[in-house]
C-alpha positions as CSV (number, residue, x, y, z in Angstrom):
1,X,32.9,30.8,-57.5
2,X,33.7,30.5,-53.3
3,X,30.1,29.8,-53.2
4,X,30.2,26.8,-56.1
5,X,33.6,25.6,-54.1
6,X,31.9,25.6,-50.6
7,X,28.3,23.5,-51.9
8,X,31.1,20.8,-53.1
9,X,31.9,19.6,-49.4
10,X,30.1,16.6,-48.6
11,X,27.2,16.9,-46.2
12,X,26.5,14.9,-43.0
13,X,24.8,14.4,-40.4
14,X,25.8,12.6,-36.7
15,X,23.7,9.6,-35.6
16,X,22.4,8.2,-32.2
17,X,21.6,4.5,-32.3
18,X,20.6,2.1,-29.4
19,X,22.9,-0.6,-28.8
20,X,21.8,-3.9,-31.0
21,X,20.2,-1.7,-33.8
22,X,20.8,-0.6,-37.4
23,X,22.8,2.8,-37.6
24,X,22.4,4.3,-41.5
25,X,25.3,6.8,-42.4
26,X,24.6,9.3,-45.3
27,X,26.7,11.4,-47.0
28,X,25.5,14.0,-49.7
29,X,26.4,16.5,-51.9
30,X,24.7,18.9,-54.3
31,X,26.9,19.5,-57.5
32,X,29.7,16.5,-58.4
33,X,31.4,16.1,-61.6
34,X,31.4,12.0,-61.7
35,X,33.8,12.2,-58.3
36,X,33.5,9.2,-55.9
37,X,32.3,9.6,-52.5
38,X,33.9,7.3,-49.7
39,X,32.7,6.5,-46.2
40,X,35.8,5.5,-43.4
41,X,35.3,4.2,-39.9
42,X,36.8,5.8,-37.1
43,X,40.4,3.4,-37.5
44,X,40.2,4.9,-41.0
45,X,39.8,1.8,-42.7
46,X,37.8,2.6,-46.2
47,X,34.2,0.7,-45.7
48,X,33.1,1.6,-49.6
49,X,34.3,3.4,-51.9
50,X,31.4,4.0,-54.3
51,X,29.2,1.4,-54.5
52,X,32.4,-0.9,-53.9
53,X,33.0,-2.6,-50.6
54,X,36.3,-2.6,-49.1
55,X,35.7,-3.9,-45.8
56,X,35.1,-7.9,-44.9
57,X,31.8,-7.1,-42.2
58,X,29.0,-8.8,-42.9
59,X,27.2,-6.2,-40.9
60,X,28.0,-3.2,-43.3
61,X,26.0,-3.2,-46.4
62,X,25.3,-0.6,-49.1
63,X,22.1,1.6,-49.4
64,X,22.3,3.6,-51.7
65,X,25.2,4.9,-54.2
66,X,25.2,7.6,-56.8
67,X,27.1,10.5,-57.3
68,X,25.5,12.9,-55.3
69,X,24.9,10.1,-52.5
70,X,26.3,7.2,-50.5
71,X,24.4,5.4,-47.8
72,X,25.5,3.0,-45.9
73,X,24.1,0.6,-43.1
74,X,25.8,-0.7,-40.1
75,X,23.2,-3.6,-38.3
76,X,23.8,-5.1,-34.9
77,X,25.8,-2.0,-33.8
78,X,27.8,-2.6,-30.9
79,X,29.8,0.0,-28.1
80,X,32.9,-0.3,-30.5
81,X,31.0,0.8,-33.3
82,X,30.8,4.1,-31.8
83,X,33.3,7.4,-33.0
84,X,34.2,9.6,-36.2
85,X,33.2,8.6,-39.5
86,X,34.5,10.2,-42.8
87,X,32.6,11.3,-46.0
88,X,35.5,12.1,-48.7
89,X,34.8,13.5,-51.9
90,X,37.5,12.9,-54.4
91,X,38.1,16.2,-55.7
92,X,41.7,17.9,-55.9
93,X,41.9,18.7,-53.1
94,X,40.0,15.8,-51.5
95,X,37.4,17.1,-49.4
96,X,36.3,15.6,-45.9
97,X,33.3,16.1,-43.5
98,X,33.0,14.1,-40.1
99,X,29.5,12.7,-38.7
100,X,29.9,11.1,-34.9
101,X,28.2,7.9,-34.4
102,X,26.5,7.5,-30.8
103,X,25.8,3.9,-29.6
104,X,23.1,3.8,-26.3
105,X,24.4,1.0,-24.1
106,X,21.3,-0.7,-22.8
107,X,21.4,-1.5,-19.0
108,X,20.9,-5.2,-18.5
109,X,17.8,-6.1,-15.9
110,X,18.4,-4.7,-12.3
111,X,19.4,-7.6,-9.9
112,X,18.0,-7.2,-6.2
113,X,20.7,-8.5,-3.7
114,X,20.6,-8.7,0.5
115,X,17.0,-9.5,1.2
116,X,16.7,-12.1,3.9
117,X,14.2,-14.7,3.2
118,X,12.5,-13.8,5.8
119,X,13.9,-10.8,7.4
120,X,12.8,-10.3,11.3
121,X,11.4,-7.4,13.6
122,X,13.5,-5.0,14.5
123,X,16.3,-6.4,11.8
124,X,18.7,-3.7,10.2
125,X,19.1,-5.0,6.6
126,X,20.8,-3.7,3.1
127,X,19.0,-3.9,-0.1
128,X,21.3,-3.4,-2.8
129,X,20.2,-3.1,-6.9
130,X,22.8,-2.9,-9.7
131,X,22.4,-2.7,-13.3
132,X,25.9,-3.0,-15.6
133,X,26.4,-1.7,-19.3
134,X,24.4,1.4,-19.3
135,X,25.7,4.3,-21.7
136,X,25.3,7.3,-20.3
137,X,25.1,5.8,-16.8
138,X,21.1,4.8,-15.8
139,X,19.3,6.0,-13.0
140,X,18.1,3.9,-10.4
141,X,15.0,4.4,-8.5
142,X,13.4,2.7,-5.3
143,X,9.9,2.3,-4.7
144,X,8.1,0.9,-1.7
145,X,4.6,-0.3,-3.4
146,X,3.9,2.7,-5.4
147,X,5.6,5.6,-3.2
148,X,8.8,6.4,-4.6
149,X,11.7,6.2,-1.1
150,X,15.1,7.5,-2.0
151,X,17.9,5.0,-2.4
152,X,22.1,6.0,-2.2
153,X,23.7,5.7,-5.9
154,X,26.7,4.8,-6.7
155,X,28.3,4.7,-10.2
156,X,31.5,3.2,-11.5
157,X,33.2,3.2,-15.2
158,X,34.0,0.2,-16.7
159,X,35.6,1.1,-20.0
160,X,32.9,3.0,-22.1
161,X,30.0,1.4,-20.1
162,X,29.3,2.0,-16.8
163,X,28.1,-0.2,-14.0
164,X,25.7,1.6,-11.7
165,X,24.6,0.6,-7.9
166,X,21.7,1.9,-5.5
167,X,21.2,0.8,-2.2
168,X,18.3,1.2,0.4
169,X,18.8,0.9,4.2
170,X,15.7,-0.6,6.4
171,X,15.0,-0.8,10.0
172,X,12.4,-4.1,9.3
173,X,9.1,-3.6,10.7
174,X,6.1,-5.9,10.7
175,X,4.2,-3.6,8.8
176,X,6.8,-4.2,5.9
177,X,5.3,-7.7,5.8
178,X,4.3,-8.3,2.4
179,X,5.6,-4.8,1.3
180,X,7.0,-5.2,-2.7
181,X,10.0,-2.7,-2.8
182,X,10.9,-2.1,-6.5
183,X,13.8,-1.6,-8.3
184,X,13.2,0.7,-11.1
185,X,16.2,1.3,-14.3
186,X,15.9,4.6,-16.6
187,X,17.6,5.0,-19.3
188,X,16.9,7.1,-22.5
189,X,17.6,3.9,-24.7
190,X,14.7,2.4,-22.4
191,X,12.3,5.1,-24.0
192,X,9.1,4.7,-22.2
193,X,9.6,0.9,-20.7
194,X,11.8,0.9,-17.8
195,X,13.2,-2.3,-16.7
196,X,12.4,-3.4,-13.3
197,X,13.0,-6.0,-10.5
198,X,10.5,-6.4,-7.4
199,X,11.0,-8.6,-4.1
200,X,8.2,-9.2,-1.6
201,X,9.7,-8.7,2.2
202,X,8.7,-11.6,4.4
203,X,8.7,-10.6,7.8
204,X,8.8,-12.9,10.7
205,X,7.6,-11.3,14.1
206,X,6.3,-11.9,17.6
207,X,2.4,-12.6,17.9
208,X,-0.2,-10.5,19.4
209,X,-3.3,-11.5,20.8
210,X,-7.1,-9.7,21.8
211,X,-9.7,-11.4,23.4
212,X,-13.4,-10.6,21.6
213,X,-16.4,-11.6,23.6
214,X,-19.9,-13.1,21.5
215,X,-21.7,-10.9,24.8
216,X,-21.2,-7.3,26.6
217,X,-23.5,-8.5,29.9
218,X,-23.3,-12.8,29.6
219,X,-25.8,-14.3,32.2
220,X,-26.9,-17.5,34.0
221,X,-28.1,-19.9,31.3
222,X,-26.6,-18.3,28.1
223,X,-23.2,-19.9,26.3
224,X,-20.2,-17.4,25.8
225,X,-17.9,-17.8,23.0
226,X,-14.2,-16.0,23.2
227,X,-12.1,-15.6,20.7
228,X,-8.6,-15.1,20.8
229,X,-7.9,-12.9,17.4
230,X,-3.8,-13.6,17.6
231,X,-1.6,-11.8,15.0
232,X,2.4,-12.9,14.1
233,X,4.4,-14.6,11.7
234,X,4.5,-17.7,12.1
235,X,1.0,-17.6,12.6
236,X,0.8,-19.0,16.5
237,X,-1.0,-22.0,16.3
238,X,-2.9,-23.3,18.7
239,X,-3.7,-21.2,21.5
240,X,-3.7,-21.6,24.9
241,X,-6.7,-21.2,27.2
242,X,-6.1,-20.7,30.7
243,X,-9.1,-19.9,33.7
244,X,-7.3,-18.0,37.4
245,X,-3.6,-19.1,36.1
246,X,-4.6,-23.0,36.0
247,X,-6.4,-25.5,33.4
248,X,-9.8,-24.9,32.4
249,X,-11.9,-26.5,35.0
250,X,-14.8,-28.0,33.8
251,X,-14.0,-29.3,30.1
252,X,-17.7,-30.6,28.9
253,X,-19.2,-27.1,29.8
254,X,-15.7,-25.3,28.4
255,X,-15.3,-26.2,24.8
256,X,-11.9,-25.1,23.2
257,X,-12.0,-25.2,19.3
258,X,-9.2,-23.4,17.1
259,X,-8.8,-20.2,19.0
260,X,-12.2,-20.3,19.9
261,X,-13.1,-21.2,23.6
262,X,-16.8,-21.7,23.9
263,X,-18.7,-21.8,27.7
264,X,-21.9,-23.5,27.6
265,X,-24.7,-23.1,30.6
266,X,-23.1,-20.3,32.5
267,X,-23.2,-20.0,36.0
268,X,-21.4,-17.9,38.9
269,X,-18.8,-20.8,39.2
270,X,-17.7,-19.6,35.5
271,X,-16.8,-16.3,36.9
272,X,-12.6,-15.7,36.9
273,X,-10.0,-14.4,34.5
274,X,-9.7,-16.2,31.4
275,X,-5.7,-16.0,29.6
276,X,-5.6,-16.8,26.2
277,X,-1.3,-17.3,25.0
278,X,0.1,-17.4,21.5
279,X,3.8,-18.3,20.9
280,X,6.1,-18.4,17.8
281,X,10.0,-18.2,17.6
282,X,10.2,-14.9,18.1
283,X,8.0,-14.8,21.2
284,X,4.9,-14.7,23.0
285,X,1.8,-12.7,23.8
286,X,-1.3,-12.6,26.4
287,X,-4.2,-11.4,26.6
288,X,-6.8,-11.8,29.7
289,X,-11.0,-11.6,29.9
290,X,-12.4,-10.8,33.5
291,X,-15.7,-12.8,33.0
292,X,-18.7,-11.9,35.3
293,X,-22.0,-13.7,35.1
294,X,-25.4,-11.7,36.1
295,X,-28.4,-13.3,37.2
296,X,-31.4,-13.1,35.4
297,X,-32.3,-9.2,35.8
298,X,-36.0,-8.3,36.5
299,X,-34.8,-5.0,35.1
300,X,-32.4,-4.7,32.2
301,X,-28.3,-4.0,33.4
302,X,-26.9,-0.3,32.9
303,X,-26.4,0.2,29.3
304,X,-22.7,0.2,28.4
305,X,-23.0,2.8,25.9
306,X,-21.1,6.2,27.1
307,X,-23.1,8.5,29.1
308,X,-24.4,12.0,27.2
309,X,-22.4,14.6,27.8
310,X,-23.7,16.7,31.2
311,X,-25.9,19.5,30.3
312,X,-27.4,22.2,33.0
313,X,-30.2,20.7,35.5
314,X,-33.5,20.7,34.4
315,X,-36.7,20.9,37.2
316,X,-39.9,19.5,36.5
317,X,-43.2,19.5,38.1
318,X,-45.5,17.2,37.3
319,X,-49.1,15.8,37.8
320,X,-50.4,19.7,37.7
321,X,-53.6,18.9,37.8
322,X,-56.3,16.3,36.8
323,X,-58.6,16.2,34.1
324,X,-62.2,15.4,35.7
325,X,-64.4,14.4,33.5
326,X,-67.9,14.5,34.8
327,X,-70.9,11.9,33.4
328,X,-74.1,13.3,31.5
329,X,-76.5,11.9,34.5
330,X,-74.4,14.4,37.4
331,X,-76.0,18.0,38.1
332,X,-73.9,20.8,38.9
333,X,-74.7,21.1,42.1
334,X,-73.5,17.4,43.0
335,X,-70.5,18.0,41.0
336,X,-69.6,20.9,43.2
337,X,-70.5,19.1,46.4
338,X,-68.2,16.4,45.3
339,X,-64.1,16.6,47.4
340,X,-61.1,17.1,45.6
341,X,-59.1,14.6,44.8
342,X,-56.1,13.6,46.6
343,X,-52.7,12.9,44.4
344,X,-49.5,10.6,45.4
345,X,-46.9,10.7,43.8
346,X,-43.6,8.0,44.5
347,X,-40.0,8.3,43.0
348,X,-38.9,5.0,42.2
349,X,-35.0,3.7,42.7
350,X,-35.4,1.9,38.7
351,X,-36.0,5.6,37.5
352,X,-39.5,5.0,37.0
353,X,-42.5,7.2,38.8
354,X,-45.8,6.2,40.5
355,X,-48.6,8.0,40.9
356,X,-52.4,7.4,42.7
357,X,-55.2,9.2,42.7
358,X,-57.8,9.1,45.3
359,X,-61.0,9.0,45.5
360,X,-61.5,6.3,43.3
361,X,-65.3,7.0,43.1
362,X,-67.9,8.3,40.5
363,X,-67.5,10.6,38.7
364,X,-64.7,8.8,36.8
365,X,-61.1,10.5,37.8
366,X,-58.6,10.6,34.5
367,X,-55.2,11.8,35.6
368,X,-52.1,12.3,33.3
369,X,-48.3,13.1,33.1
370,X,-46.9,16.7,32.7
371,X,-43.8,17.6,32.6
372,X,-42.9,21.4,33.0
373,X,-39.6,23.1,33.2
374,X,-38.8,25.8,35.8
């Protein structure tokens, strides 16, 4: 009989719903003798008895009612919405059970604020995101491109919402030019789409300048084109070409075109330092090009490639001996009666060897190169 009394009680259970949706209450039970149910909000006001309404909301309709069930649904749910409802079942006594209704508030999109359009160099600045009627309270995270940086959170109540803040110090460097920082809100009403809000950091900074050369060893008669590759934002434009601190002397031969300075017909008057200066508002740069023109070689110029590494000295010999080839028509005895022949061998300052063989008679002579390590 304790058992029959108990199974009377209505059944419940508490709902979640997201801010904006549809929350469904149900109340059950398993044996009823023709007793109404009843649902009440958390003011206690009766929404339906029955099947009967008894509250003016448009937004509370009926589901389903019968007497072992009464559904209701609550559309548009809202932060307010949210507390203790009541299943009553009209027995004597009237029995009660409670089911809590939770409303997600969904964070509004994040709002970047303090990003100077453009920042500078060397600037300390304060990027700041904030997101307002999250419930719980979101999380806020920060990344630069796609590498998450940590941020400093702040969070503040603001009746049952909450408004929450993260901010993100920088020390603006030119190689944050162009950088997207991002702004990332979770929330578990989000589910698997996080809202987000992404600013691209302009960064204004002093140029930079190279000089590239179009040849490693220029000489008499060739054209030389420098280039002055010039980095900075603004982008300095033009350039200035310069030869020994003073205009560039000979302006038909020295052709200046963008960045580009282009020497036609070179010849040892060309030789000097070349500047090339790029300004912006933050600054300017240099760079300078010692030009030195060879004359025509009759041997190549030292290569500019590193030299090998120094390995232990190596000692050759060579020219051991010559081949003699003697012809069909010569006898033995006048090959023997025939002088050695005498060798000479010269060391050349271009690296090269020479070598001579005398006599230069019949029988032919054929001499060749040997090296041989000692």
């Amino acid at each position: 009989m304790e058992e029959g009394t108990q199974s009377q009680f209505p059944i419940t259970q508490n709902v979640t719903v997201t801010q904006g949706a549809t929350a469904n209450m149900t109340c059950r039970v398993e044996h009823n003798d023709n007793t109404s149910l009843q649902w009440s909000n958390p003011a206690q006001q009766t929404l339906f008895f029955g099947d009967k309404k008894a509250l003016r909301d448009n937004r509370i309709e009926l589901v389903r009612a019968s007497w072992q069930e009464l559904t209701i649904s609550i559309s548009e749910v809202s932060i307010s919405d949210e507390g203790q409802y009541t299943c009553s079942l009209f027995t004597m006594p009237v029995k009660t059970t409670k089911a809590f209704l939770t409303v997600l508030g969904v964070p509004e999109k994040p709002e970047i604020d303090g990003l100077p359009k453009p920042a500078r160099e060397g600037e300390q600045i304060t990027l700041t995101c904030v997101t307002y009627g999250s419930k719980p309270a979101a999380d806020i995270r920060w990344f630069r491109n796609e590498k998450e940086i940590k941020g400093a959170k702040e969070v503040n109540a603001s009746g049952k919402t909450f408004t929450v803040r993260s901010s993100l110090q920088l020390l603006v460097d030119r190689k944050d030019d162009g950088v997207a920082y991002t702004c990332q809100v979770d929330h578990v009403s989000l589910a698997s789409s996080p809202q987000q809000a992404i600013e691209v950091l302009e960064v204004h900074y002093s140029p930079q300048v190279e000089i590239t050369a179009s040849l490693t060893f220029p000489q008499e008669g060739q054209y030389l084109k420098l280039e002055c590759v010039s980095k900075g934002n603004p982008l300095p434009d033009p350039v200035l070409w310069t030869k020994d601190g003073a205009e560039l002397p000979d302006l038909e031969r020295m052709i200046v075109e963008g960045r580009e300075l282009t020497i036609t017909s070179l010849n040892k008057t060309d030789n000097g330092t070349y500047r090339c200066e790029a300004r912006n508002d933050l600054g300017k740069s240099v760079a300078e090009y010692v030009l030195y023109v060879y004359e025509v070689p009759t041997t190549m110029p030292p290569s500019p490639t590193p030299s090998p590494q120094p390995r232990a000295p190596r000692h050759h010999r060579f020219l051991r001996h010559p081949h003699v080839t003697k012809p069909a028509a010569t006898s033995i005895e006048s090959l023997g009666a025939l002088r050695p022949p005498q060798i000479e061998v010269k060391a050349l300052q271009s690296g090269f060897f020479y070598g001579a063989v005398t006599p230069d008679s019949s029988p032919a002579i054929q001499a060749e190169w040997k090296a041989e390590e000692t």
